[in-house]
N, C-alpha and C positions, 0 to 999 in steps of 0.2 A: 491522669486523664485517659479515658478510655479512647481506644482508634474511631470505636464504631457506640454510636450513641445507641439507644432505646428504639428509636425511628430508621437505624438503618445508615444514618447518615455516619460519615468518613470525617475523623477532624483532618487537616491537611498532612498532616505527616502521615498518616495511615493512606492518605490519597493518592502521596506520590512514591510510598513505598509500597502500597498494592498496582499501580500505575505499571511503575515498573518488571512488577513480575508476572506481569501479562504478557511480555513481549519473551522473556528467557527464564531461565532461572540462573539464580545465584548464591553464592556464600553471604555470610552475613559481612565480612569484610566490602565485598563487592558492594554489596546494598548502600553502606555508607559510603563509600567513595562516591558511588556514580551521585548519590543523591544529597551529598553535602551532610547528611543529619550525624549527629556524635553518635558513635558505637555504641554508648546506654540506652540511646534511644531508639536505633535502631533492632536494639533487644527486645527493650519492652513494649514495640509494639508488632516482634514479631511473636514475644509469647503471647499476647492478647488474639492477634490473627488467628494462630496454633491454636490455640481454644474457643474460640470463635468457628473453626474449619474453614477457614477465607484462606488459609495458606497450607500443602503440605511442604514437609521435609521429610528430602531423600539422598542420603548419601552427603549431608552438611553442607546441602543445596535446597532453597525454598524456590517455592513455584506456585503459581497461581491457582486454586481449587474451582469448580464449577462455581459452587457455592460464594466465593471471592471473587470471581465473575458478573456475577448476576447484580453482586451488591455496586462495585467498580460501574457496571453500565446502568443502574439505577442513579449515583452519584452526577455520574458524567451529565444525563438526562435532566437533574435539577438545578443544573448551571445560574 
């Protein structure tokens, strides 16, 4: 299942892992802890984000992209 649909929109795991790295960045370890989700999953939706450019990685730390911004306060907006 993809993070980010056709239309833009965030399935929930994509939600609250892009959520999250709006505030800091982190390792992919961190990710899963704070956010409860299993380490597999936590992977494949940060390689979806990485190719998508909603998220970069730097130094085995992700962090939130402009572009992962925009989509994150679009999402929030269609509550």
């Amino acid at each position: 299942m993809a993070c980010v649909n056709e239309k833009g929109q965030l399935n929930p795991a994509g939600k609250k892992l892009l959520g999250s790295l709006a505030v800091e960045s982190f390792t992919t370890q961190d990710i899963s802890k704070n956010s409860g989700l299993p380490i597999f999953k936590v992977h494949s939706n940060l390689r979806e984000m990485l190719n998508a450019e909603l998220i970069i990685e730097e130094n085995n730390q992700y962090k939130i992209s402009e572009k992962g911004k925009q989509i994150l306060e679009k999402n929030n907006l269609d509550k």
